[in-house]
C-alpha positions as CSV (number, residue, x, y, z in Angstrom):
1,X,-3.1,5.1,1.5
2,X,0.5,4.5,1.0
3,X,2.4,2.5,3.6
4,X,6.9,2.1,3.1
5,X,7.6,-1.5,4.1
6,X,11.3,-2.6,4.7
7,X,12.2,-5.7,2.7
8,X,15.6,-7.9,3.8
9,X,15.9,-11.0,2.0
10,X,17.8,-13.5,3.9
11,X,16.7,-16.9,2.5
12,X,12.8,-15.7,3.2
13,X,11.4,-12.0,2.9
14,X,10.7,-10.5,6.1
15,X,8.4,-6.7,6.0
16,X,8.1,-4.1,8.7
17,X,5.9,-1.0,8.2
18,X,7.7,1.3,10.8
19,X,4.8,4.2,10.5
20,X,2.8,0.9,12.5
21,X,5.0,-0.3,15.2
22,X,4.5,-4.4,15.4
23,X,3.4,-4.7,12.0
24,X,6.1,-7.0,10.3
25,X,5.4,-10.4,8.5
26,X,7.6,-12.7,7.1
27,X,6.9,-15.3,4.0
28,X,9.0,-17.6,1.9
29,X,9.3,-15.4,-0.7
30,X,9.5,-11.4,-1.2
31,X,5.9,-11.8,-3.0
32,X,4.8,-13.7,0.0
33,X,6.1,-11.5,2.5
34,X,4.3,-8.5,0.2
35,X,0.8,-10.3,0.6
36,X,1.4,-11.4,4.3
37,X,2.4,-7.9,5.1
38,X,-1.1,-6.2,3.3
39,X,-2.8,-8.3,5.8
40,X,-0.8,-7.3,8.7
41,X,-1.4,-3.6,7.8
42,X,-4.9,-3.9,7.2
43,X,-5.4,-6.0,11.0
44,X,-2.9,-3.4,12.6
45,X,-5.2,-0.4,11.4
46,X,-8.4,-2.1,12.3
47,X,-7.0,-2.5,15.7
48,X,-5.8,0.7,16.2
49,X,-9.3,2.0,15.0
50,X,-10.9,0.0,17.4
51,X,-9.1,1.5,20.3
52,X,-9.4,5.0,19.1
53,X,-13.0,4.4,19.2
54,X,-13.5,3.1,22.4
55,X,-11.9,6.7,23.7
56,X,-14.7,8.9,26.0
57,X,-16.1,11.7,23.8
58,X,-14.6,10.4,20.6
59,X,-16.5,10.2,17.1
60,X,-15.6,8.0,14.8
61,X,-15.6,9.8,11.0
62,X,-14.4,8.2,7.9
63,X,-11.6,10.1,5.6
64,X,-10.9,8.6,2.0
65,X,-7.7,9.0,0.6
């Protein structure tokens, strides 16, 4: 799955992944910010998972992309 992040560089990269509101990161770098902001997408999709799950009468099924 493909996710757009939004880069600015002012002194230190700083991501947002606006298809996940509150999933941004920040690093010293733009290669930092990349990693920290893989991280931050894979913990914001776990948690939103999570809560999906715990919905009455839901089933959790799997879908590769």
């Amino acid at each position: 799955m493909h996710y757009v992040s939004i880069m600015l560089l002012m002194g230190r990269g700083n991501s947002r992944i606006p298809a996940l509101p509150g999933c941004h990161s920040e690093g010293e770098s733009m290669e930092e910010a990349l990693e920290n902001i893989r991280d931050a997408i894979k913990g914001g999709v776990a948690v939103l998972n999570e809560r999906a799950c715990r919905r009455q009468g839901s089933k959790v099924i799997e879908v590769s992309l």
